[in-house]
C-alpha positions in Angstrom: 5.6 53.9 0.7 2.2 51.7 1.4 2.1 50.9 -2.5 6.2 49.8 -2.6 5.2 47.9 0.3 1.9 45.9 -0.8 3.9 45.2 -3.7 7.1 43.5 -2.2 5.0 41.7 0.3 2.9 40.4 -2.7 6.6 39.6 -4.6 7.4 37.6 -1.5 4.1 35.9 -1.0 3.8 33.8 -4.5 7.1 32.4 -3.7 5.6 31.0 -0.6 2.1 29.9 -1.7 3.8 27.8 -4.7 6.1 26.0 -1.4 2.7 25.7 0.3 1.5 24.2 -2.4 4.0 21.6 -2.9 4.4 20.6 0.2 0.4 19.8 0.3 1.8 17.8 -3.1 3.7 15.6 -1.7 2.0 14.8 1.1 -0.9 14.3 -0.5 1.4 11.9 -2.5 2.0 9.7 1.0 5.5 9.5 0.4 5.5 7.2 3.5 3.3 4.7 1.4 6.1 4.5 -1.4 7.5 1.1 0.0 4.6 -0.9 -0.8 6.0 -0.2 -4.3 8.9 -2.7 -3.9 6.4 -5.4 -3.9 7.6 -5.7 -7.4 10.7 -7.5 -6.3 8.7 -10.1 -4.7 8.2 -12.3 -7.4 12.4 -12.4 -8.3 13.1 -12.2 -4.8 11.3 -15.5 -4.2 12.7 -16.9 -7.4 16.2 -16.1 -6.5 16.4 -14.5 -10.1 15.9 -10.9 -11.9 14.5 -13.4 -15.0 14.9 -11.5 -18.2 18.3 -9.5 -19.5 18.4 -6.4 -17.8 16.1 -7.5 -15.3 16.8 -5.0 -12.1 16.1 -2.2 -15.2 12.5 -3.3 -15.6 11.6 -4.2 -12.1 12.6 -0.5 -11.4 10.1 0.1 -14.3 7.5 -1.5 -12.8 8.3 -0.1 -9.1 7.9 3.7 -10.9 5.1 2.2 -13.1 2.9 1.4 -9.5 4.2 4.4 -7.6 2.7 6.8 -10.3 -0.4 4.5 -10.3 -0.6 4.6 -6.4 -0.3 8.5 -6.0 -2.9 9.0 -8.6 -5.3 7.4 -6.5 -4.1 8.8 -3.3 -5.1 11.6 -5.1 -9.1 10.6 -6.0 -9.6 8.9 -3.1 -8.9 12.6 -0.9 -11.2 14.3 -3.5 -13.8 11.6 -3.4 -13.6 11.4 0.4 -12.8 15.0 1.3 -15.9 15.5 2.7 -15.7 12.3 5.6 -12.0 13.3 6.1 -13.0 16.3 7.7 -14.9 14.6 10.2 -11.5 12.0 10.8 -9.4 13.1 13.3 -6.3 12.8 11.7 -7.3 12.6 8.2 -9.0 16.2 8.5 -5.4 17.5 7.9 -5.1 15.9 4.7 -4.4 18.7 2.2 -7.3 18.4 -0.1 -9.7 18.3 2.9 -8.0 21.3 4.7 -8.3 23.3 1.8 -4.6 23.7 1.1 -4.6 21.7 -2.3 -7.5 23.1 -4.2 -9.7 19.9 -5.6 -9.8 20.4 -9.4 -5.3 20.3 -9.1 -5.8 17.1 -7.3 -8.3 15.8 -10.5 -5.3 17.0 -13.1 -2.7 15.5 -11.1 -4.3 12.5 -10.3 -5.3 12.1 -14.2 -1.4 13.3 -14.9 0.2 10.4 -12.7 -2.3 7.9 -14.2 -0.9 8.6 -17.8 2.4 8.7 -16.5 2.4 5.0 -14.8 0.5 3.6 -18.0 3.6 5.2 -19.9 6.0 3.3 -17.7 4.6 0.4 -19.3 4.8 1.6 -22.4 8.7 2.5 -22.5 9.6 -0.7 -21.7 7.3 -2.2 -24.2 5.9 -4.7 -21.7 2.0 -5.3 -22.1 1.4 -7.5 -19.4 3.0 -4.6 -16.8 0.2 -1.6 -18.5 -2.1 -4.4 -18.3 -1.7 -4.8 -14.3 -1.4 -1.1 -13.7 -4.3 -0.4 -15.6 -6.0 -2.9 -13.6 -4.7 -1.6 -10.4 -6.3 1.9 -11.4 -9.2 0.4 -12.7 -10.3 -1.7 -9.6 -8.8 1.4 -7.2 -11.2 4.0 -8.6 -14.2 1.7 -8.7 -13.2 0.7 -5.2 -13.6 4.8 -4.9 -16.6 5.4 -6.7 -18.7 2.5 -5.1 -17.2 -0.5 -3.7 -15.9 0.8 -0.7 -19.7 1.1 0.6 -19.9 -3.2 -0.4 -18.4 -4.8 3.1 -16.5 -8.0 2.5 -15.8 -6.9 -1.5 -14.1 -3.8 -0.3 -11.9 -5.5 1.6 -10.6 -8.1 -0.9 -10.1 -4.9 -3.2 -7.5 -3.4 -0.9 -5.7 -6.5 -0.6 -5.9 -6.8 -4.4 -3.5 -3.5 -4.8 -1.0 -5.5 -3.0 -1.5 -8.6 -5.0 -0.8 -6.6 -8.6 2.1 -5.0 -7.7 3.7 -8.5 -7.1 2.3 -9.6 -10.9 3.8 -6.5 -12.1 7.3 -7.2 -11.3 6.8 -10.8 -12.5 5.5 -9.6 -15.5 8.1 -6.9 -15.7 10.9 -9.3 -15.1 9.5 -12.7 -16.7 9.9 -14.2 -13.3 6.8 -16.2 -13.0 5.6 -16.7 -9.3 4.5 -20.0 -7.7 0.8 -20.3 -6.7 1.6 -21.1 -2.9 4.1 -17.8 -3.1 1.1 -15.4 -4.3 -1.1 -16.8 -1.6 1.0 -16.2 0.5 1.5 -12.8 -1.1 -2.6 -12.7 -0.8 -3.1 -13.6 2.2 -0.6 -11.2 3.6 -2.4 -8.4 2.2 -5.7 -9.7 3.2 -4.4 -9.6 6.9 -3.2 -5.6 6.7 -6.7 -4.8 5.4 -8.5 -6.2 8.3 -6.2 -4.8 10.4 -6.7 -1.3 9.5 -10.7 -1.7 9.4 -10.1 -3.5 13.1 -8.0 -0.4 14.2 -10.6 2.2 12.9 -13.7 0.7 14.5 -12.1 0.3 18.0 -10.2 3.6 18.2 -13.3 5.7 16.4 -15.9 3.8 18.0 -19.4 5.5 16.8 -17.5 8.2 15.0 -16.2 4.9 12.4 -19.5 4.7 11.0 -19.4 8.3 10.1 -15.7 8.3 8.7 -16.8 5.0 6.9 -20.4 3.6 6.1 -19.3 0.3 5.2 -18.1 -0.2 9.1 -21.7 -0.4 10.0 -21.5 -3.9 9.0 -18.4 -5.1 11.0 -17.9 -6.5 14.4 -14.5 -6.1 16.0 -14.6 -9.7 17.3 -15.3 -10.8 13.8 -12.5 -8.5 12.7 -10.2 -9.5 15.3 -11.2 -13.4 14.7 -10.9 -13.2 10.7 -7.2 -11.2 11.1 -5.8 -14.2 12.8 -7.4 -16.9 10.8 -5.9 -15.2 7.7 -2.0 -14.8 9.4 -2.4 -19.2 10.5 -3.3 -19.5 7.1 -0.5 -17.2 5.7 2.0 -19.3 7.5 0.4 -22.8 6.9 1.1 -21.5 3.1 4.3 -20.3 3.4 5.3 -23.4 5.0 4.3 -24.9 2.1 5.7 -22.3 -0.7 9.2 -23.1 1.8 8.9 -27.2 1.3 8.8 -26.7 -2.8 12.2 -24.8 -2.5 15.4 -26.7 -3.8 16.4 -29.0 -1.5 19.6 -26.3 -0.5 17.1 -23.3 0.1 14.7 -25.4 1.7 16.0 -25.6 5.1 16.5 -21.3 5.3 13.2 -21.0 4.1 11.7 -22.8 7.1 13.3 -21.5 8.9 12.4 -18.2 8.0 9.0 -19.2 9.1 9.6 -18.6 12.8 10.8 -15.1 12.7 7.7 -14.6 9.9 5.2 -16.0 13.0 6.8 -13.8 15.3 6.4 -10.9 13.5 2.5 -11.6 12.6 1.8 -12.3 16.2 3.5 -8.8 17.0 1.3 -7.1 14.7 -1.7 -8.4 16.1 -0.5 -7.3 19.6 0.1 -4.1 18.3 -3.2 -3.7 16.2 -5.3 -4.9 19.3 -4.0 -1.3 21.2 -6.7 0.3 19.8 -4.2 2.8 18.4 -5.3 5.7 15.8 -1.8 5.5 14.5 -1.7 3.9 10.7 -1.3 0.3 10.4 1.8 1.2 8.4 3.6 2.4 10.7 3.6 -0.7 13.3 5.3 -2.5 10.7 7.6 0.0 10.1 8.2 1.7 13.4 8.1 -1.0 16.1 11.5 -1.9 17.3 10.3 -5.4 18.3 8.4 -5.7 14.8 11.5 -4.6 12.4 14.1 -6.7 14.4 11.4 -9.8 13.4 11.5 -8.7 9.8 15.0 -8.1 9.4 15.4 -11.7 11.1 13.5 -13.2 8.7 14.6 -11.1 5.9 18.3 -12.4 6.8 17.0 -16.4 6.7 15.2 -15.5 3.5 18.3 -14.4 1.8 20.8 -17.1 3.1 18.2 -19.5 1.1 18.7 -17.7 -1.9 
């Protein structure tokens, strides 16, 4: 009877270790960061255009392309920082920290999704689109390897993950974007990565320092002070991306700016709560935040 038993409870067990083990997966896959993937459609979106034949076909190409890219280095970055996360008081739950995804199956699946992005490139025979991915895994893993420790540099490589996944859709699509519209595009990223350092050093105090070296070197004045420089200057050029629209889009456009301003002044309000909660989630979660966006978002279109 002990034997039968040892043996159906061991039947029943593998069935639930392989769920445990794809649930720690998929989150270690951030399914919650999967939007920034539809960056892709900036560049069309702006140009009021899907460019090439078949065009939504490829910009879904290039969204897949950059969400196999972005997992794979979800991926490295929780083996490389496993060790820090388990001092983080929310990232200590991460699977790969916790122990629940062993590391050497996050290495092969961050390696696996790596391929498979490059490959998304490849099937649509577009160069320039395997050129930016590899690029975005290039500079994201040397951002993990060392550059994360390099204050200033490591910022301007977070934003830079934004900033390819709008030239991938361009490339993807043949949509080429104006220089005002990726400055924009820069600046906005820019302003989310100071945000999350400014949110990490004022709601882990000491303890930021531990979680990351590099916040040894920043002040959250400084932080606070270069976050709104950067959203003034987002606006000042999207107010200028807005006056070289056709002379028919042109007044929706500037329109569009108010609700934009609105919504960048929320998130600093939000970001200065000295909340642990990602920065993600303000933009996504806020009531006040998404009726902003979806304001703008409905200007936006009516210019189109």
């Amino acid at each position: 009877m002990t034997a039968n038993t040892s043996a159906t409870e061991v039947a029943l067990a593998a069935p639930a270790r392989r769920a445990r083990w794809a649930v720690a997966v998929l989150r270690t896959s951030r399914p919650r960061q999967w939007p920034k993937n539809l960056l892709v459609f900036a560049a069309p979106l702006a140009g009021a255009t899907l460019g090439r034949r078949d065009g939504l076909v490829y910009a879904m190409a290039a969204a897949a392309a950059f969400g196999l890219a972005s997992v794979a280095v979800y991926f490295a970055n929780d083996v490389a920082d496993a060790e820090r996360d388990r001092r983080h008081p929310r990232k200590r739950h991460r699977p790969v920290a916790s122990g629940e995804l062993p590391r050497q199956h996050a290495i092969v699946l961050a390696a696996g999704c790596a391929l498979a992005g490059l490959a998304a490139g490849l099937l649509i025979a577009e160069p320039l689109l395997i050129a930016t991915v590899a690029a975005y895994l290039s500079l994201s893993f040397l951002y993990s390897w060392r550059l994360k420790q390099v204050p200033v540099i490591e910022l301007l490589f977070v934003a830079s993950g934004f900033l390819l996944r709008v030239l991938g859709g361009a490339a993807a699509t043949h949509v080429p974007p104006s220089g005002w519209f990726l400055l924009v595009c820069s600046l906005g990223a820019l302003g989310v990565a100071l945000a999350k350092r400014y949110s990490e050093l004022t709601s882990l105090g000491a303890e930021a320092v531990a979680h990351r070296p590099v916040m040894r070197w920043y002040r959250p004045a400084a932080l606070r002070l270069s976050q709104i420089a950067v959203g003034a200057g987002m606006i000042a050029a999207y107010l200028a991306w807005a006056a070289s629209e056709y002379p028919d889009a042109r007044p929706w456009h500037l329109a569009s700016a108010l609700p934009l301003a609105a919504a960048l002044v929320r998130f600093a309000i939000l970001t200065g709560r000295r909340t642990a909660a990602p920065v993600e989630d303000l933009l996504t979660r806020d009531g006040p935040m998404l009726a902003c966006e979806a304001c703008w978002l409905a200007l936006f279109v009516a210019g189109l």
